[in-house]
Each structure stands twice: as C-alpha cells, then as structure tokens.
N, CA, C and O atoms as CSV, one atom per row, in Angstrom:
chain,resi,resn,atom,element,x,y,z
A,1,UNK,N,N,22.906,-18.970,-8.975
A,1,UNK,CA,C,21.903,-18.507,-9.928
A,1,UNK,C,C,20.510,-18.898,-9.414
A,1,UNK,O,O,20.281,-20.012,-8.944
A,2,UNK,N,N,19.534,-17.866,-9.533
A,2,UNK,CA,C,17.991,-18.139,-8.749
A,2,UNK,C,C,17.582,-19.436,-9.955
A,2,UNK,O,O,18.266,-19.905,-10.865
A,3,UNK,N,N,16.459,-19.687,-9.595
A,3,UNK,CA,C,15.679,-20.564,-10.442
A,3,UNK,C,C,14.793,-19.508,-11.634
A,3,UNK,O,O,14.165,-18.459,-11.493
A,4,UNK,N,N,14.935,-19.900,-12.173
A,4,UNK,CA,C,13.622,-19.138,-13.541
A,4,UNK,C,C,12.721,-19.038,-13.310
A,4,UNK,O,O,12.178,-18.012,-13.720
A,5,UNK,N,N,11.982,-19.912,-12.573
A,5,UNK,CA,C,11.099,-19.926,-12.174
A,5,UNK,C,C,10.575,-19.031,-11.189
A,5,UNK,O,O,9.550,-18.350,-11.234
A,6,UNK,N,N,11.714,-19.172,-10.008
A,6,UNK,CA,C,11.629,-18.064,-8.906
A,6,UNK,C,C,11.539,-16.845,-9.469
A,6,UNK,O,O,10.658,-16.223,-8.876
A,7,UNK,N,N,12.142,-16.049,-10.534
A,7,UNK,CA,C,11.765,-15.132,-11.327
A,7,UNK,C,C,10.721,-14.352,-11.643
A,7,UNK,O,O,10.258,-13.218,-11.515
A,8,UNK,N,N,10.462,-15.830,-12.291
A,8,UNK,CA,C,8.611,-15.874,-13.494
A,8,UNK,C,C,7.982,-15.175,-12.022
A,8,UNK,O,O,7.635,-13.996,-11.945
A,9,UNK,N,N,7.917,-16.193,-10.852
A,9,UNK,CA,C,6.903,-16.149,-9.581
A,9,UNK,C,C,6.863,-14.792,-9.321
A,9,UNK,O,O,5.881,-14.071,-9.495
A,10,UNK,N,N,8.213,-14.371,-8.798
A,10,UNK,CA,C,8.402,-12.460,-8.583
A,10,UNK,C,C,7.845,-11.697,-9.617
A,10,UNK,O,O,7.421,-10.664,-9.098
A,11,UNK,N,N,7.639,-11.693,-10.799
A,11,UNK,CA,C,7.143,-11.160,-11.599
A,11,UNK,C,C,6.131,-11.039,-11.614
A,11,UNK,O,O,5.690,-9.891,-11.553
A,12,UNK,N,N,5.151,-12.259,-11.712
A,12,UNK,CA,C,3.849,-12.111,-11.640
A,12,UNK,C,C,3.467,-11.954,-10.422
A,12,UNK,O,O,2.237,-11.912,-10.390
A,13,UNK,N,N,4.228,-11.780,-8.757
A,13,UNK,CA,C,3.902,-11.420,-7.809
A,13,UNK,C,C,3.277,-9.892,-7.903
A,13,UNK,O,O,2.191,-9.424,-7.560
A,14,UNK,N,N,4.731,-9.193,-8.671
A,14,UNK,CA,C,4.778,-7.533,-9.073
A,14,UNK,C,C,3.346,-6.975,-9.480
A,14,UNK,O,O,2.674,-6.056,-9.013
A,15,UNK,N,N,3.114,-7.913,-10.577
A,15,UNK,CA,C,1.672,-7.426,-11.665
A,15,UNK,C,C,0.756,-7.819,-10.565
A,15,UNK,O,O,0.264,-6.747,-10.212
A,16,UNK,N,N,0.187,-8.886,-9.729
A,16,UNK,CA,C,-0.694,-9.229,-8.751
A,16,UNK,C,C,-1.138,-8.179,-7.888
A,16,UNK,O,O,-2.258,-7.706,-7.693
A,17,UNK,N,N,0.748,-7.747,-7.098
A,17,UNK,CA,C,0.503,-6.448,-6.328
A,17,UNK,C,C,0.428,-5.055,-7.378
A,17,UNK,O,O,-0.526,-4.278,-7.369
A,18,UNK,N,N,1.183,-4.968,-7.941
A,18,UNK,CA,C,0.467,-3.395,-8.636
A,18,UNK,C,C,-0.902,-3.411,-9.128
A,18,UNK,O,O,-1.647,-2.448,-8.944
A,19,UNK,N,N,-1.206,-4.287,-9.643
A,19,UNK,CA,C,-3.159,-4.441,-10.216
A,19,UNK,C,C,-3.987,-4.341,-8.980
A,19,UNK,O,O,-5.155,-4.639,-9.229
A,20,UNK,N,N,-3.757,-3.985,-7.577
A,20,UNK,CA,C,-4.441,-4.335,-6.217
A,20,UNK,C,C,-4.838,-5.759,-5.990
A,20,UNK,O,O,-5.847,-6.186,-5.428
A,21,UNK,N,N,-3.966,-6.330,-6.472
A,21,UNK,CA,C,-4.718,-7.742,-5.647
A,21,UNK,C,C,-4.691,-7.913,-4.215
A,21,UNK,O,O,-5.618,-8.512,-3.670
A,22,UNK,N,N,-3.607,-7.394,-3.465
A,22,UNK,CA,C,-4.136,-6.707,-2.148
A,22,UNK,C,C,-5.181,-6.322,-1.562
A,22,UNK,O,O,-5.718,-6.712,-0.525
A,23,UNK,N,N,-5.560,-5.168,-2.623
A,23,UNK,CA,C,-6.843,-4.359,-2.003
A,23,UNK,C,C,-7.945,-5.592,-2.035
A,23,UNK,O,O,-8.073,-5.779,-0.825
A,24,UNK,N,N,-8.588,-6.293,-2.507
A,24,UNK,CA,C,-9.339,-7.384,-2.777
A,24,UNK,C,C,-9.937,-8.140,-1.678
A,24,UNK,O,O,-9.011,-8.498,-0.951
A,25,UNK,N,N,-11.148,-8.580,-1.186
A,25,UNK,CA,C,-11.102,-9.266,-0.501
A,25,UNK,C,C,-10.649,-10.401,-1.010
A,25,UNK,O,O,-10.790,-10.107,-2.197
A,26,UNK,N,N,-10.040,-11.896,-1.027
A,26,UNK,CA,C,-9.953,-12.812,-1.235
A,26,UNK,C,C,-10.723,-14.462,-1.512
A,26,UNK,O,O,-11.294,-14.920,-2.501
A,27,UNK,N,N,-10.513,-14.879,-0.545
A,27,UNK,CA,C,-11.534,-16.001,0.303
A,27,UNK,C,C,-12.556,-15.736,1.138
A,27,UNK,O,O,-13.459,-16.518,1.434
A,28,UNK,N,N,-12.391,-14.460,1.575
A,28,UNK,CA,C,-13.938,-14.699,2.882
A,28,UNK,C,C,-14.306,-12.851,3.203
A,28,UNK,O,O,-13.387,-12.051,3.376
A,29,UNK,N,N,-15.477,-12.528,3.225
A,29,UNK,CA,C,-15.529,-10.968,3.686
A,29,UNK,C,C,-14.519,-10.755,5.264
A,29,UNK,O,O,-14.298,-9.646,5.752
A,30,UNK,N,N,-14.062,-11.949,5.805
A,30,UNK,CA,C,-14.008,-11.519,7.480
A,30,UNK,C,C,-12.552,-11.285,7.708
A,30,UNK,O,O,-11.956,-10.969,8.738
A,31,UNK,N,N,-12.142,-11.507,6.556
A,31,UNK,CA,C,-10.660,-10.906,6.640
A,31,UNK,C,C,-9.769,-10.532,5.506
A,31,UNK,O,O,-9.895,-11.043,4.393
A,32,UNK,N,N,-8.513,-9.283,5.905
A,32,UNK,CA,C,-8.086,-8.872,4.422
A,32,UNK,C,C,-7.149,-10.198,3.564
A,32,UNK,O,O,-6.794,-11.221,4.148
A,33,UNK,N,N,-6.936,-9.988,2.473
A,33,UNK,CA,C,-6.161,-10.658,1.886
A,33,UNK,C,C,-4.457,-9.980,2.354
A,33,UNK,O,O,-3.885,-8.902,2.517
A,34,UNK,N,N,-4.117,-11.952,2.433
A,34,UNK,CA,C,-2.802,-11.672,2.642
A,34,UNK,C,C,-1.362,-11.802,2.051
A,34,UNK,O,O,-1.036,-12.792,1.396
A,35,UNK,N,N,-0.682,-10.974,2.256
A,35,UNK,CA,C,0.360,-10.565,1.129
A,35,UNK,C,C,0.933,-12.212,0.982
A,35,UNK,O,O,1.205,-12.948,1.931
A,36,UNK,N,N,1.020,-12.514,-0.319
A,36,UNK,CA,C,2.006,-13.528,-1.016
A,36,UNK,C,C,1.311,-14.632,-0.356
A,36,UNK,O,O,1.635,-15.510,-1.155
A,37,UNK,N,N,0.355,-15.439,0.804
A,37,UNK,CA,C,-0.143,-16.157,1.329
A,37,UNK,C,C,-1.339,-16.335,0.260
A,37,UNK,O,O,-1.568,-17.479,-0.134
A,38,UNK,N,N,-2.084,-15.304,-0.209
A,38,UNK,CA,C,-3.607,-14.994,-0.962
A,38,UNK,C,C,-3.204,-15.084,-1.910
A,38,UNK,O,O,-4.153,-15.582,-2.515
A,39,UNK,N,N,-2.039,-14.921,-2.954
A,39,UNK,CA,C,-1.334,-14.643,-4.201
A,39,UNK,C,C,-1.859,-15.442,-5.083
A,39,UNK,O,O,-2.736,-16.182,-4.636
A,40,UNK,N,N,-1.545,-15.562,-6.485
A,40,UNK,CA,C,-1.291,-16.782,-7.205
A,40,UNK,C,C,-0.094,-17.110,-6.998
A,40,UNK,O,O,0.054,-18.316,-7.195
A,41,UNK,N,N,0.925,-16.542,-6.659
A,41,UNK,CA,C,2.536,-16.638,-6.360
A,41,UNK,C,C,2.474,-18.377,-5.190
A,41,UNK,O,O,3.316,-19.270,-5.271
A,42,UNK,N,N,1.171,-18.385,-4.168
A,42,UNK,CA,C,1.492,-19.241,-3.353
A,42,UNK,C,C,0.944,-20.289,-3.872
A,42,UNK,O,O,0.177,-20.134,-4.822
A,43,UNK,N,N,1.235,-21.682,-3.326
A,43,UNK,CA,C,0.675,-22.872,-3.582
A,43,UNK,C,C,-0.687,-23.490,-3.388
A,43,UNK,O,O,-1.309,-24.453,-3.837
A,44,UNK,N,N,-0.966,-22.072,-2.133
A,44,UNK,CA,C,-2.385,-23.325,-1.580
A,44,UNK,C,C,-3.135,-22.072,-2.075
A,44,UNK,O,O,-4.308,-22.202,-1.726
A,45,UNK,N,N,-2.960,-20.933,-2.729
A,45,UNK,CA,C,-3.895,-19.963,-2.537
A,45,UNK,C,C,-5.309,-20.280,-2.857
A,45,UNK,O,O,-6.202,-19.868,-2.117
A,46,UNK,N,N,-5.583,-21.030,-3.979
A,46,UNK,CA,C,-6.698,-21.549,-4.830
A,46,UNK,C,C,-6.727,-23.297,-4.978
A,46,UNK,O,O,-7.321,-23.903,-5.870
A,47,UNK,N,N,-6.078,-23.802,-4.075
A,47,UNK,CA,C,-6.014,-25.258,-4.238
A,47,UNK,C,C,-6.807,-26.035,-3.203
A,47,UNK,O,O,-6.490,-25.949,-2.016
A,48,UNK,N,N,-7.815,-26.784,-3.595
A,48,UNK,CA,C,-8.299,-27.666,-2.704
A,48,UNK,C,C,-7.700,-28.160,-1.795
A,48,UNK,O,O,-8.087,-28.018,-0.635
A,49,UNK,N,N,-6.525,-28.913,-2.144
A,49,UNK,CA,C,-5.521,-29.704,-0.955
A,49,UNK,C,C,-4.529,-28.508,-0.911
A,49,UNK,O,O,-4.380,-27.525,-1.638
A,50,UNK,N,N,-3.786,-29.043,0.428
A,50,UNK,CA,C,-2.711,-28.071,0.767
A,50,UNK,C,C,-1.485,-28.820,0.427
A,50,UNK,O,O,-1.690,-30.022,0.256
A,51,UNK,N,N,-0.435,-28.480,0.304
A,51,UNK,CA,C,0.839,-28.489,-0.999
A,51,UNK,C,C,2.075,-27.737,0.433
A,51,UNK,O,O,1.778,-26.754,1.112
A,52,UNK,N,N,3.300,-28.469,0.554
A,52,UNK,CA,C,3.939,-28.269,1.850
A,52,UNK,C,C,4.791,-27.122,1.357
A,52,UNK,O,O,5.350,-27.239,0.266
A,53,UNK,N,N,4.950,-25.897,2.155
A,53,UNK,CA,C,5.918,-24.611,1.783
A,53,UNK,C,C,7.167,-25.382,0.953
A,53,UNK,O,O,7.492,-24.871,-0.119
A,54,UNK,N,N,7.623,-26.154,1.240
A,54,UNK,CA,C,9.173,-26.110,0.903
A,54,UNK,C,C,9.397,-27.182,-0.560
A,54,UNK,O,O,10.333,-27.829,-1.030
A,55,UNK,N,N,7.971,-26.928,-0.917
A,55,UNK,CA,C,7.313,-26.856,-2.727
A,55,UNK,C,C,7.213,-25.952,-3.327
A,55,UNK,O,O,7.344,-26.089,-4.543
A,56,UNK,N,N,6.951,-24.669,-2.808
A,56,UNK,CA,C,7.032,-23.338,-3.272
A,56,UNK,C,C,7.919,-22.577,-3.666
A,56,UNK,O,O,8.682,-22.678,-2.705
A,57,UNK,N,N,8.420,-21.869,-4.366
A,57,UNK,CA,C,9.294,-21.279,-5.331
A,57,UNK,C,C,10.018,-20.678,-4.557
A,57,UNK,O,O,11.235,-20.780,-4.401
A,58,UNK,N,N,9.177,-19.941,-3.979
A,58,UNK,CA,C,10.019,-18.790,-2.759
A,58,UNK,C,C,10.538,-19.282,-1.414
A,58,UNK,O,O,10.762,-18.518,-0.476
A,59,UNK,N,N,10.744,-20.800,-1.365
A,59,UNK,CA,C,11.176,-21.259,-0.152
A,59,UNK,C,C,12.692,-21.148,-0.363
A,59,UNK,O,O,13.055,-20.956,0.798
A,60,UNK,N,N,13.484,-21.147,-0.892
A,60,UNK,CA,C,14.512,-21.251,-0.826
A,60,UNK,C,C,14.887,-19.646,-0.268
A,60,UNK,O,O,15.784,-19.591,0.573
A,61,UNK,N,N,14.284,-18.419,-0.671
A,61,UNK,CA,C,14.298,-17.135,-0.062
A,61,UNK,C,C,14.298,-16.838,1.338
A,61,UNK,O,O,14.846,-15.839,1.805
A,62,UNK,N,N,13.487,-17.984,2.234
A,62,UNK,CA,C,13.205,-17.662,4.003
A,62,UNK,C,C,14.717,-18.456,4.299
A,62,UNK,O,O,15.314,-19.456,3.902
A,63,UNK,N,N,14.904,-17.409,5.191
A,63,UNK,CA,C,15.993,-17.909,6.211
A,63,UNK,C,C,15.846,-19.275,6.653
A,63,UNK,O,O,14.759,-19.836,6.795
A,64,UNK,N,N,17.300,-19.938,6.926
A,64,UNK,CA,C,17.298,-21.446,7.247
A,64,UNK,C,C,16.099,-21.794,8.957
A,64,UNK,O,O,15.320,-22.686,9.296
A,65,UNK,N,N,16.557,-20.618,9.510
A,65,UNK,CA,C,16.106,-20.547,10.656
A,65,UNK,C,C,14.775,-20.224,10.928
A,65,UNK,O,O,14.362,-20.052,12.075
A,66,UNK,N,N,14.099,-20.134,9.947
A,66,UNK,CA,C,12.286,-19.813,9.922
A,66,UNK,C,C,11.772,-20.519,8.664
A,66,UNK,O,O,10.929,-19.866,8.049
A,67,UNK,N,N,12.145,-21.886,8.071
A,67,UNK,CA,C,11.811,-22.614,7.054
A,67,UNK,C,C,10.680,-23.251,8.231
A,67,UNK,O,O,9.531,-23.300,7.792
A,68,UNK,N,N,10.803,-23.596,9.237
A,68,UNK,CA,C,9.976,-24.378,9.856
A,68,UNK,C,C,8.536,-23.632,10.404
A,68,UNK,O,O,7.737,-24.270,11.090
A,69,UNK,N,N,8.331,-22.394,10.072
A,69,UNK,CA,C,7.541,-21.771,10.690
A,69,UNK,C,C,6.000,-22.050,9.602
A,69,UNK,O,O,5.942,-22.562,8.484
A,70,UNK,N,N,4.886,-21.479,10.476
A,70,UNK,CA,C,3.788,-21.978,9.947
A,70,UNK,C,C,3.452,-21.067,7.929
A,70,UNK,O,O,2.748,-21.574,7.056
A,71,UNK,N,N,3.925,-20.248,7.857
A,71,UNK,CA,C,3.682,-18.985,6.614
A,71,UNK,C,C,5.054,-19.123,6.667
A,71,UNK,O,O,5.523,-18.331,7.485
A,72,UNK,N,N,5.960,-19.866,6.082
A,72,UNK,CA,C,7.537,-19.202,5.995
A,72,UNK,C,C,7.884,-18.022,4.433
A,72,UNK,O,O,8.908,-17.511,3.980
A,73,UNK,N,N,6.947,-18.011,4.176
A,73,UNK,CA,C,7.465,-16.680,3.418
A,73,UNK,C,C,6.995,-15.452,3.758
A,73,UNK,O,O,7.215,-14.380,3.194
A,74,UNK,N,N,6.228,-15.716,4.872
A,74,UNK,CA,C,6.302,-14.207,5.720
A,74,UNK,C,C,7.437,-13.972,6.954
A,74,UNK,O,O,7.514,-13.377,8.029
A,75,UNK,N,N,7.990,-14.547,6.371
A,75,UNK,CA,C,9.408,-14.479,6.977
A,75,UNK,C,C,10.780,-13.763,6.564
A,75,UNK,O,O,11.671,-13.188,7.189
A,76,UNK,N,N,10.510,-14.100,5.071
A,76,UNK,CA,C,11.216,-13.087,4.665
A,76,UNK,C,C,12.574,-11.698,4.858
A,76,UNK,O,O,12.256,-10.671,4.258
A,77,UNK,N,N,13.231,-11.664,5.212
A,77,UNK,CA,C,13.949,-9.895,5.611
A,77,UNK,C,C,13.682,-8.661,4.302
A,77,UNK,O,O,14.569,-8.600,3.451
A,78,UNK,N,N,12.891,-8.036,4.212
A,78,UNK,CA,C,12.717,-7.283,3.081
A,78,UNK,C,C,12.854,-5.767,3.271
A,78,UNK,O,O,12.008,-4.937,2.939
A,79,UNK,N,N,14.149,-5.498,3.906
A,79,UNK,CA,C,15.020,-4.105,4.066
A,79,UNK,C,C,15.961,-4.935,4.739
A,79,UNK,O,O,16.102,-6.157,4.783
A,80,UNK,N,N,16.749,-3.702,5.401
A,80,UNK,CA,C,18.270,-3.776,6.099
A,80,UNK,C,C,17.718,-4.161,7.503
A,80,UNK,O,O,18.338,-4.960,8.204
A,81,UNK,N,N,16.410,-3.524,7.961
A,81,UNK,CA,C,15.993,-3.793,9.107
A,81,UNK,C,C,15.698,-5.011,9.534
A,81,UNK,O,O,15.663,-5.183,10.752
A,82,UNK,N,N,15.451,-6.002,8.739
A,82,UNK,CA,C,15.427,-7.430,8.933
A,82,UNK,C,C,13.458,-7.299,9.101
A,82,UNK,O,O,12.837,-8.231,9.614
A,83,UNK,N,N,12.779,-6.104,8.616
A,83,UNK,CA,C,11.129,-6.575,8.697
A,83,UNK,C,C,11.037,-7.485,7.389
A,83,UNK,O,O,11.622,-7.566,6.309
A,84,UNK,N,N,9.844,-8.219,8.151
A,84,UNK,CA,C,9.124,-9.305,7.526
A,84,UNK,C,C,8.046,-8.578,7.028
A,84,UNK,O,O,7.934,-7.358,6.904
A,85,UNK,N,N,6.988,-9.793,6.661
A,85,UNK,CA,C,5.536,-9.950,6.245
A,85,UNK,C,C,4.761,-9.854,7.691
A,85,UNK,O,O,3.866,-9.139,8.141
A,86,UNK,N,N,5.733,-11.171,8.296
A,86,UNK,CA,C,4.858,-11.138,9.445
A,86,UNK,C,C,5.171,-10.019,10.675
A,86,UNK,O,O,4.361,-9.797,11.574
A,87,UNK,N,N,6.596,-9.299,10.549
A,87,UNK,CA,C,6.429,-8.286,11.474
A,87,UNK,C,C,5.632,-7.261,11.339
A,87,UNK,O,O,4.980,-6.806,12.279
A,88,UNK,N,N,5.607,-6.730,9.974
A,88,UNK,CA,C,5.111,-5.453,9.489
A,88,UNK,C,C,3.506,-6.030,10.063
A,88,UNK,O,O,3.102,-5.164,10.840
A,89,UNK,N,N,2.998,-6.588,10.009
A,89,UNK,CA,C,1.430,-7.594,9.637
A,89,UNK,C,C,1.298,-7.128,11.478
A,89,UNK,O,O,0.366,-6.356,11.703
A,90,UNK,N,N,1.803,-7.378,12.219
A,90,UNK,CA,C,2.027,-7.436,13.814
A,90,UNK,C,C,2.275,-6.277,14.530
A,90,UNK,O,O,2.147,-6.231,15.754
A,91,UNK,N,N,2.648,-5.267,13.799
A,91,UNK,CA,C,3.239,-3.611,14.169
A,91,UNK,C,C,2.840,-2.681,13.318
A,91,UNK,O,O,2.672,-1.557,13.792
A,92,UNK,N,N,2.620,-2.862,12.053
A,92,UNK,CA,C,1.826,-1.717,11.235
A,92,UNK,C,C,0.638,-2.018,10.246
A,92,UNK,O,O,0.073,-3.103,10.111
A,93,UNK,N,N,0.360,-0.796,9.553
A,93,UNK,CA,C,-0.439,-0.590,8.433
A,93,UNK,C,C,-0.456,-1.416,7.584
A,93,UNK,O,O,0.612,-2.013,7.457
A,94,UNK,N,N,-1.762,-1.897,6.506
A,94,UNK,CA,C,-1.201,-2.653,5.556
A,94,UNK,C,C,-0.236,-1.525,4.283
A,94,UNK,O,O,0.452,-1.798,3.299
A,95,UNK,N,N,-0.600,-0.351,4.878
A,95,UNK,CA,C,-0.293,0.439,3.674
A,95,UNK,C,C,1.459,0.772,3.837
A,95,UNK,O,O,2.154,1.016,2.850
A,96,UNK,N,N,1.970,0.734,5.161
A,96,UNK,CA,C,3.196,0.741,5.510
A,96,UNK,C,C,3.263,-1.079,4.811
A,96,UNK,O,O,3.738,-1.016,3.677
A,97,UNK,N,N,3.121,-1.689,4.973
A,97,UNK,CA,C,3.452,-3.171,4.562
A,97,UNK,C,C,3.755,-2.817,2.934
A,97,UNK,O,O,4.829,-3.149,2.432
A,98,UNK,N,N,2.857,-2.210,2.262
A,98,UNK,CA,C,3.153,-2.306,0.893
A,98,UNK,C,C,4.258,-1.600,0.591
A,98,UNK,O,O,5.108,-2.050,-0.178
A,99,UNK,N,N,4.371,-0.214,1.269
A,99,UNK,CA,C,5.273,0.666,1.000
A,99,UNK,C,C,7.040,-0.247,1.639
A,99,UNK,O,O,7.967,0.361,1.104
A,100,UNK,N,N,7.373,-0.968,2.199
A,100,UNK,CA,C,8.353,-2.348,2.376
A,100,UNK,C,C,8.361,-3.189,1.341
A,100,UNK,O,O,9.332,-3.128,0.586
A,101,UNK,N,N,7.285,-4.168,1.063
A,101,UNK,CA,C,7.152,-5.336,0.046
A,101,UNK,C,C,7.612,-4.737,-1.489
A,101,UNK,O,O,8.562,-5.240,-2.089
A,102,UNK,N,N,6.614,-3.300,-2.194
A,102,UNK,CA,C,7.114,-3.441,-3.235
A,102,UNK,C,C,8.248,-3.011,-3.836
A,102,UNK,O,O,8.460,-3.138,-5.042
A,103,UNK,N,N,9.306,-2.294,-2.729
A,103,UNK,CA,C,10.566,-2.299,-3.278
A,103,UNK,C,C,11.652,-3.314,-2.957
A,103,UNK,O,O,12.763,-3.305,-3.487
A,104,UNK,N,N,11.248,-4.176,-2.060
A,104,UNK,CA,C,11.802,-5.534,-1.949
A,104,UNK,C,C,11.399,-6.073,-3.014
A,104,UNK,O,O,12.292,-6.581,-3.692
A,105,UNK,N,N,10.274,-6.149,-3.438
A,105,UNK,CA,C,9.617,-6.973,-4.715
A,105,UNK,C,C,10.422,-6.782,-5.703
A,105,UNK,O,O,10.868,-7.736,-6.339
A,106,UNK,N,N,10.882,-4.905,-6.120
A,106,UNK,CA,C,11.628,-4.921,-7.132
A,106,UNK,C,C,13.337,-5.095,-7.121
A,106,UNK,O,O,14.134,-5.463,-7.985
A,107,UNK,N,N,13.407,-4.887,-6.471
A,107,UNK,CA,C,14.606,-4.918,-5.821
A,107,UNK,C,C,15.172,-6.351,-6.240
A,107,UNK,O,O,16.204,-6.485,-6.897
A,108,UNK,N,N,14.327,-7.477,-5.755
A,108,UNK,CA,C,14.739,-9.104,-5.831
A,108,UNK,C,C,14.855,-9.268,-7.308
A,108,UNK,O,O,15.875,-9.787,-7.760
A,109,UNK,N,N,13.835,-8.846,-8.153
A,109,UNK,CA,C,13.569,-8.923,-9.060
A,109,UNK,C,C,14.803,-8.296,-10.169
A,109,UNK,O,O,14.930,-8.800,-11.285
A,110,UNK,N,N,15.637,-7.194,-9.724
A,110,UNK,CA,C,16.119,-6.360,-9.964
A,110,UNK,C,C,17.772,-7.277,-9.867
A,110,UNK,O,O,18.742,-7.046,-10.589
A,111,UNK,N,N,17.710,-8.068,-9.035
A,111,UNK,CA,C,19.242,-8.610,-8.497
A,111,UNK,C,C,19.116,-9.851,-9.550
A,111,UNK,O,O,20.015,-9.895,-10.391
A,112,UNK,N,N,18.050,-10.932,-9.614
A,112,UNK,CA,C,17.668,-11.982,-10.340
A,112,UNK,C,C,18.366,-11.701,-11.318
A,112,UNK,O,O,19.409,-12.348,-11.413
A,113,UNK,N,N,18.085,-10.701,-12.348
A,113,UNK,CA,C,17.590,-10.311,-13.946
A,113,UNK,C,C,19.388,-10.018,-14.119
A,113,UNK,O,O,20.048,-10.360,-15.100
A,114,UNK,N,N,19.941,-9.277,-12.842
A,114,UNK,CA,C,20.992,-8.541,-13.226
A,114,UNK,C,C,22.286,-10.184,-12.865
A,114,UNK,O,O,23.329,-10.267,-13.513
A,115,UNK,N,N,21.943,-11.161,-11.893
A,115,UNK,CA,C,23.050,-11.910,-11.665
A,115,UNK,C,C,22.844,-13.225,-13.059
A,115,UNK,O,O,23.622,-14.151,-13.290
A,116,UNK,N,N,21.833,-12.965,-13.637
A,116,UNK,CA,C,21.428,-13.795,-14.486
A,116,UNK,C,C,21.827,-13.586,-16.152
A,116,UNK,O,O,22.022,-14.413,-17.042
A,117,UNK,N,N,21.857,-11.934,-16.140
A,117,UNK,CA,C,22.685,-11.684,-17.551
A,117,UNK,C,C,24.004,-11.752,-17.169
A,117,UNK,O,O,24.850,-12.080,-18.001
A,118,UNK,N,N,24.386,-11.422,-15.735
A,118,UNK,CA,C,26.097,-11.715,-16.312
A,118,UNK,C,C,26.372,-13.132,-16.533
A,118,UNK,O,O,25.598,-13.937,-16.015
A,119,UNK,N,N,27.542,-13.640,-17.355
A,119,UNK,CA,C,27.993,-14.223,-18.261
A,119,UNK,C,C,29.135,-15.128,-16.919
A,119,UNK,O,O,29.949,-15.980,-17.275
C-alpha cells in the first residue's frame, strides 16, 4: 500500500502541472522550471536549507539503482520505455516531456486510489 501521503503529493503534483506551473519561470529568468525538482511536490523547492531526497515522498518511486543519483526523481520510468525526467530533459522537448509526465502522473495516481480501495 503507497503512503497517503505519496498520494496527497501526486495530486497536488497534477493541479501544479495542469495550472502551468511548468510554463513559469521559477527561481531565476536564466532557466526553465523544472519538472517535480521546481514543484511544491519537492523538498528543497522553496526551502532555505536543503532537505536529503530520501525525505521526499516520491523516493520510494526511483529505482533502487538510481536512489543515489544527484535529482533521483528524475529518474523515474514513466512509460514501458523506461523514459525518465532526466532522459526526456536530454533528448527532447519540454512539450514532449509533458505529453510522458502527465499520463504517468495520472496513471500513478490512478493505481494508488484503485490498490487503496480494494479491501
């Protein structure tokens, strides 16, 4: 069973990305905002001090084998193809990136809700 929490987080990830919080600059004109890194979903997005990934809700989601990496929730597999945050980020569009993320987004969201009402 996910955490509730992990839930709540996907949820308000959903409303973040459908409202464009994407489109947004973020922190600085010199670069775009980045998916789930810029979020309120992440830990350090708005925090003075930095707060270690494997405090974050969505750590338990990255593969065992990329927990150690510097962004591990752009690590992610979010299709069959095994793309990431950070592949899509490295090989395409941000607009191909969204068109990946938000049906993974619902999708997770979609498995949560459904392994959580059964009994």
């Amino acid at each position: 069973m996910a955490s509730p929490s992990l839930l709540v987080a996907l949820k308000e990830e959903l409303v973040f990305f459908e409202a464009g919080g994407y489109g947004h600059k973020f922190r600085s004109s010199w670069r775009p905002t980045l998916v789930v890194r810029d979020s309120p979903t992440c830990l350090n997005s708005r925090s003075a001090s930095t707060r270690p990934c494997p405090d974050c809700v969505l750590f338990p989601l990255v593969p065992e084998d990329k927990k150690h990496w510097l962004m591990p929730c752009h690590q992610v597999p979010l299709n069959a193809a095994g793309e990431t945050i950070s592949s899509l980020y490295a090989t395409t569009s941000q607009e191909k990136l969204d068109e990946v993320f938000r049906p993974w987004l619902r999708a997770t969201i979609q498995k949560i809700e459904e392994r959580e009402a059964t009994p």
